[in-house]
N, C-alpha and C positions, 0 to 999 in steps of 0.2 A: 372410113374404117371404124368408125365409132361401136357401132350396132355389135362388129364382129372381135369388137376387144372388148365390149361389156360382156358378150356371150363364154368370150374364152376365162373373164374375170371370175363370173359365176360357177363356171366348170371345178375352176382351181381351188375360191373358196368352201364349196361343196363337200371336195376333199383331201385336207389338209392333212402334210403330213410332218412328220418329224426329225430333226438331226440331220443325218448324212445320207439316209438311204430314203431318196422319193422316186419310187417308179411310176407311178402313178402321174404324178407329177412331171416327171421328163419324159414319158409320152406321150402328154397331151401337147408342151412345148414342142418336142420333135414333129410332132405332126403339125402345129400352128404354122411351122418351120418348113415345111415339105413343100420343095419346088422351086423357093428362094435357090439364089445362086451362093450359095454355103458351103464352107468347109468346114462340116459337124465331124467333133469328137466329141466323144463322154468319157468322163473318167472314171480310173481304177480301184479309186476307195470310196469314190463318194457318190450321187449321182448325177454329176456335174454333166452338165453342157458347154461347150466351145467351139461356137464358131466364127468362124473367118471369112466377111465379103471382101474380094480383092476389087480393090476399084479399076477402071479401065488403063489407069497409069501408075507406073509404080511410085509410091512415096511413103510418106512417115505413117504408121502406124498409129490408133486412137482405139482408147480399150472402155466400153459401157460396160456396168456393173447392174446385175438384177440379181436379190436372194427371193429365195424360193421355198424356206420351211417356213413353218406352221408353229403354233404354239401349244403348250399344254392344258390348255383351257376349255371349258363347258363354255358353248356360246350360248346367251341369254337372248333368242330372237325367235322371233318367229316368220320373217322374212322366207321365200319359198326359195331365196340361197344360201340361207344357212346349212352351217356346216352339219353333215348328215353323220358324222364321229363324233361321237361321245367323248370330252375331254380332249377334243384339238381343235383349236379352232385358228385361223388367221388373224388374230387378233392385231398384228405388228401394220399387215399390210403388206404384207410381201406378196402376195399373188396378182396387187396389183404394178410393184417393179417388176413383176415377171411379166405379165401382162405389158405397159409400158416399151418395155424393153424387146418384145417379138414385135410390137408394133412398129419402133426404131427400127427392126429390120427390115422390114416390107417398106416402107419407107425411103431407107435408105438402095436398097436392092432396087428400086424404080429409078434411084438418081444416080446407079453405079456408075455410068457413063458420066457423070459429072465431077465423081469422086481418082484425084492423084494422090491414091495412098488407102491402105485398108484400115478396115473395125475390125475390132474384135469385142463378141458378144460375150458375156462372162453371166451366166446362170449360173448360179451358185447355190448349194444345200448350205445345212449347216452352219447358219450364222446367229442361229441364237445360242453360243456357247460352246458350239463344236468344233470353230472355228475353220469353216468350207473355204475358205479364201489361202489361208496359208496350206491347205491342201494340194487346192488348185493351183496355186505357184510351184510348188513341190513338182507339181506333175507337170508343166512346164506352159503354163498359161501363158505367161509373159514373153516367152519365145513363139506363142502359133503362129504367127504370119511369118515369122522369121527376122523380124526386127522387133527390137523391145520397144513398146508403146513411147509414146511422147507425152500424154498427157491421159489420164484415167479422169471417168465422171460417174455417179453413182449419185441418185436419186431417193428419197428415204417419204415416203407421205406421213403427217401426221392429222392425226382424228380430232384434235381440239387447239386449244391457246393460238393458233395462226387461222386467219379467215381462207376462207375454200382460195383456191386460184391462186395464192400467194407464196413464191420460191423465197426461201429463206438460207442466206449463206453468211460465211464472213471468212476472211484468210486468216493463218495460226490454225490454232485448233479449234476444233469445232465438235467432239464428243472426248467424250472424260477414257483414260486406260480403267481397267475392270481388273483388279483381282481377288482373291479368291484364301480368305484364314482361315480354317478348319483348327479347332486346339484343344485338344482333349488333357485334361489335366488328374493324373491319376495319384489318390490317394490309398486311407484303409478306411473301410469302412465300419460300422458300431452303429451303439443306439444312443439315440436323441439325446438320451437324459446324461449320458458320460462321454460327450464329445473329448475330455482328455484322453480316451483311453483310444479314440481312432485319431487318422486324419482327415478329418474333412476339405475335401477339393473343393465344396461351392464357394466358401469366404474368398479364397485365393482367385475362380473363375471368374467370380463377380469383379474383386479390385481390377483384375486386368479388363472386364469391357470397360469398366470407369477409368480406368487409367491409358487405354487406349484413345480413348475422347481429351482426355488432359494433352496426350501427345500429340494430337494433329494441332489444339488451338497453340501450345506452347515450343513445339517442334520444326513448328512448319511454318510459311511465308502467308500471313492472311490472303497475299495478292497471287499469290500459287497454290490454290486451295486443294486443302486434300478432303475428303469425306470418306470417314469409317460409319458400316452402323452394322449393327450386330441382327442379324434378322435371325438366329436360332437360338435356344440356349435350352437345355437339356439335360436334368440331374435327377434322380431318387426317384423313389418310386411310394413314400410316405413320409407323413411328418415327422413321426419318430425316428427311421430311421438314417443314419448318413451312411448315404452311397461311396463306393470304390473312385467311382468318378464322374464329369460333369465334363460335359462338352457346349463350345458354341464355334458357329461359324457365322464368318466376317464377310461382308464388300467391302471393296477400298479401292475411293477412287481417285484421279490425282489428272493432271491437266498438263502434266511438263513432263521430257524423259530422268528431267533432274530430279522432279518431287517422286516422280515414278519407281524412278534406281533405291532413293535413300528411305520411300516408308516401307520396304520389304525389310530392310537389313534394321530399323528403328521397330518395328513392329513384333520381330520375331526376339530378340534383344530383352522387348518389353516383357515379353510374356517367360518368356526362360527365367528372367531376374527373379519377378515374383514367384514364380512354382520356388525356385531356390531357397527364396527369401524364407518361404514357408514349410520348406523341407519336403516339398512333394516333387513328381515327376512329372512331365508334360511334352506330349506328342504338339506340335504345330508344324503345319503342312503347311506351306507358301505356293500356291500357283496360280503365278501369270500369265493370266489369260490373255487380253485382249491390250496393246500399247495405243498410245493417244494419237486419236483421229488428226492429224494436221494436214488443212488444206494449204498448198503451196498459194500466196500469194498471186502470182502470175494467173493459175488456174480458175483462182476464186476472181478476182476481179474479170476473168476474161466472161463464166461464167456467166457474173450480174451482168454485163455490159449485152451481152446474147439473150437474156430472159430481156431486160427493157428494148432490146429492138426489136425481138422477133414479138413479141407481147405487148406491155406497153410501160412505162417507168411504174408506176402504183402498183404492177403487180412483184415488183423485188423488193424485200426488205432486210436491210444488213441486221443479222444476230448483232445484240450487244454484247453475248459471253456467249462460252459455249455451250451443248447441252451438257446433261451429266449424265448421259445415257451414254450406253460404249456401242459400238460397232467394228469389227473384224475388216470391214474395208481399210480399216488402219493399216493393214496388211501390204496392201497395195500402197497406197498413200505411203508408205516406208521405200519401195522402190523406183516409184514411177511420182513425177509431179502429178496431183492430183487435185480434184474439188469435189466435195460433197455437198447436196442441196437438198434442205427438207424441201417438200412442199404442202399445203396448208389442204386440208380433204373434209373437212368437217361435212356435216352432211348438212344439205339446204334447208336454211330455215332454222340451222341448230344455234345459237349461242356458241361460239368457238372458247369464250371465259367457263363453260358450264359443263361442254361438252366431255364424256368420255373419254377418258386417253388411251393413247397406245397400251396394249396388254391387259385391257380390261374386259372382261366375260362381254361387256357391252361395248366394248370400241366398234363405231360405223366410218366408214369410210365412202365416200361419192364416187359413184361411177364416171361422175363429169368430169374429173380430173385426168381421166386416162388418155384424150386425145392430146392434153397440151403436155402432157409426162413424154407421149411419144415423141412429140413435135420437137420438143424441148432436146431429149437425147440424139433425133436424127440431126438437130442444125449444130447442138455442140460439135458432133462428130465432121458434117461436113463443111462445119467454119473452122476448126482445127488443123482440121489437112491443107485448108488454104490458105492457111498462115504460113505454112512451109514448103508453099509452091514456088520455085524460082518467080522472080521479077522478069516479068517480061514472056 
């Protein structure tokens, strides 16, 4: 199958698309798809796909995860599959779990006869921020087959620091929760030279990103780490003059439901005090986006023990922390026991310490990796169900 998952790879990264609404993209899937013994639906808001192989016996349920959007980015290549859209490109790697993951079907659909208990396929839009996954629950993924899965798996490739062919897991968590400060701080504005006579919102905007940084190292558990960083900041429009207002927006990200709960209610606390302190006004918006990835024990360990038999022990290697990247399959992982697994794609011959990383104009990813991504989700699936075949 190799030849016919590199061809549908290149199809997808060609044309990348965005958010929640890929049609494009869940055409060329439905059709990868056509003929398999499938029970395809698409969803209502977004343009999901869900299907269902019923195995020839009825039993537990086992749900594969692939996302499918694209990124905002001008890709830097010149490769004859580069993306042919200006300013999106595949950068994350998603078109190869999509890809992966139609392959796990064909795969599986030849061994349906061997399968007591169904899959369920999970294409997914919107996972970089729009969050496709608690959509697709919404709309009732977790019931397709009509029993709620046992165990969820979801695949992530990454373009550097892991060498090509290498599944990388750990139980706990395994990407950071992601959210989201916006804080607009409004004062009066004037001119440069007689700041008593306005209020200037920059002194106050700046104390709170540096007092935001004081609070994660003196607030927070070293060993439950949080990370704030301020990636915008935005004020005036000259040097003489002081602006109305000044705004920046925040990531913050944290690794436990605990550090998760308390730096929203510490955060926003923070920033009211100061605007107060200084006699100004200030909007701050809190939203939580994406909760922390935790794989269930059971699932990660079953996992790694399935990559070194069906593979070979060298190619697993236990995370020593998690990443601090977020992912919305948290979503899942919040209902269903779940495991998540990078796996390592750097391109042949590349330096995996040098290599481009995920969401870079230049992130490359290896087509070699798509047959053992398949392989990988089809034996999770049908070693899963045969953990909860009667004895005997």
């Amino acid at each position: 199958m190799s030849s016919e998952l590199v061809r549908l790879r290149h199809a997808l990264h060609r044309e990348p698309e965005l958010g929640l609404d890929l049609p494009r993209t869940q055409d060329k899937v439905l059709g990868a798809l056509a003929g398999l013994p499938l029970e395809v639906s698409t969803g209502k808001r977004l343009s999901s796909i869900t299907a269902v192989l019923r195995g020839a016996r009825p039993g537990p349920t086992v749900l594969l995860r692939g996302d499918m959007d694209a990124l905002p980015v001008t890709e830097r290549s010149r490769d004859d599959m580069a993306s042919g859209i200006p300013g999106r490109m595949h950068a994350c790697g998603h078109d190869l779990h999509t890809t992966m993951l139609t392959g796990a079907a064909h795969l599986l659909a030849e061994r349906r006869d061997r399968l007591a208990g169904d899959v369920v396929f999970m294409f997914q839009p919107g996972e970089e921020g729009a969050g496709g996954a608690k959509i697709m629950i919404e709309e009732g993924l977790l019931d397709a087959s009509g029993r709620r899965p046992v165990a969820a798996y979801a695949l992530h490739v990454i373009s550097s620091v892991i060498p090509q062919g290498v599944f990388v897991s750990r139980s706990g968590p395994i990407m950071a929760a992601a959210d989201r400060l916006v804080v607009t701080v409004r004062g009066a504005g004037g001119h440069g030279s007689a700041p008593h006579r306005a209020n200037d919102p920059i002194p106050a905007a700046c104390e709170m990103v540096t007092a935001l940084q004081t609070m994660v190292t003196r607030g927070f558990d070293v060993f439950d780490p949080v990370v704030v960083t301020v990636g915008s900041f935005h004020a005036g429009t000259a040097d003489n003059i002081i602006p109305d207002e000044a705004q920046f927006e925040t990531t913050i990200r944290s690794f436990s439901a605990a550090a998760h709960s308390r730096v929203q209610e510490r955060a926003l606390a923070l920033v009211r005090g100061i605007a107060a302190a200084h006699g100004l006004e200030v909007d701050a918006d809190y939203d939580v986006n994406y909760p922390v990835t935790v794989n269930s024990a059971v699932e990660a360990d079953f996992a790694a023990a399935t990559v070194r038999e069906v593979f070979d022990e060298h190619r697993f290697a236990q995370a020593p922390q998690p990443f601090t990247g977020s992912e919305d399959f948290s979503f899942v992982c919040d209902e269903v026991p779940s495991a998540f697994i990078a796996l390592g794609a750097c391109p042949t011959g590349a330096d995996p310490a040098g290599a481009a990383y995920n969401h870079s104009a230049e992130a490359a990813f290896d087509d070699a990796v798509l047959a053992d991504g398949a392989a990988l989700y089809a034996e999770l699936a049908m070693r899963r169900i045969a953990l909860e075949a009667p004895a005997g």
